[in-house]
Phi, psi and omega in degrees: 000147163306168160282150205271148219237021206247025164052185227265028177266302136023094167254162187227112143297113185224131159253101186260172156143192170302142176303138150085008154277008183124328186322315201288343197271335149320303212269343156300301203275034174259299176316333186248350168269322193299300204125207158304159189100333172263110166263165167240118200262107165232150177277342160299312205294350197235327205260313203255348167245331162298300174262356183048040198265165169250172181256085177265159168315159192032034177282144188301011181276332189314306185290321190278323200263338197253300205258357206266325192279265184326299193316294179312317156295313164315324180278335213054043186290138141305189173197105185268112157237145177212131176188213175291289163047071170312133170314327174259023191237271163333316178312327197269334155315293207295310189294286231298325189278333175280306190326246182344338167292100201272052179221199188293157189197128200211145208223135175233125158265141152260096190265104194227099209309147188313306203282334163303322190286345181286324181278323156310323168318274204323320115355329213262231140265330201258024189274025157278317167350279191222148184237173157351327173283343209245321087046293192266335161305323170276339215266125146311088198272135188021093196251086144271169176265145197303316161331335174064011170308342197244143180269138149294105179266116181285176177285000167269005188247090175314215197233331172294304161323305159308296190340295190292331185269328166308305182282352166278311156338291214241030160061357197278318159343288225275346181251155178283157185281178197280342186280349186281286208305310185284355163278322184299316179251023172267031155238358172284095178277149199082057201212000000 
């Protein structure tokens, strides 16, 4: 793959960790404070409704998730992925896209003991889907990537507290979002 060309504006945000740790609601509710500007890269939505895939070593979702994320950076879109996303499946995807990413790159493991993931499931829309058993079969206690690259968010760290600290991390605070910039400069004459 190319090097990711939208320069040092860009942040790629990846949230990993267990089914019923948090991930997607992180990254909605980043997505829904930032604004406009963030695509959202999830790997179910790509792994299990774009490709109808299972999640195996070399699945075509890898490939899929790794090019939909550079195209999104390129445009100059953030960019949040988030899913499971095994360490051993995933990682050399992931390192090779922070290598090429010339702008900021902030890595989340969410680590949330099994039985926080059965009582967070229960909760979610989709907990009719899959249930425990199924739960327990996926689920990895602190599956990092070998890079040593990821802040550990424990599971006592609500999800407004996770929000705040992923978007200060990662500069999202402090810029304006891209619909504020595009506002800005369809009021600008000559712009």
């Amino acid at each position: 793959m190319n090097r990711v060309s939208a320069g040092s504006q860009t942040r790629l945000i990846v949230l990993r960790g267990n089914s019923g740790s948090g991930k997607s609601a992180v990254a909605a509710a980043i997505r829904a404070r930032y604004g406009r500007g963030i695509a959202l890269v999830g790997q179910d939505n790509l792994r299990r409704v774009v490709l109808r895939e299972k999640d195996l070593p070399g699945g075509a979702n890898i490939g899929l998730i790794d090019v939909v994320a550079r195209y999104a950076l390129d445009a100059g879109f953030h960019v949040i992925i988030e899913g499971i996303l095994y360490a051993d499946r995933y990682a050399a995807m992931l390192d090779r896209l922070r290598g090429d990413h010339r702008g900021m790159s902030t890595f989340y493991y969410l680590d949330v003991p099994f039985e926080e993931t059965l009582r967070r499931h229960a909760a979610r829309p989709q907990a009719s889907d899959f249930g425990p058993a199924e739960m327990a079969a996926w689920y990895r206690e602190r599956d990092l990537l070998p890079s040593g690259i990821e802040q550990v968010i424990p599971a006592t760290l609500t999800l407004d507290d996770t929000v705040r600290q992923v978007m200060a991390d990662a500069c999202l605070a402090c810029q304006p979002s891209r619909l504020a910039v595009v506002s800005q400069a369809a009021a600008t004459p000559g712009a």
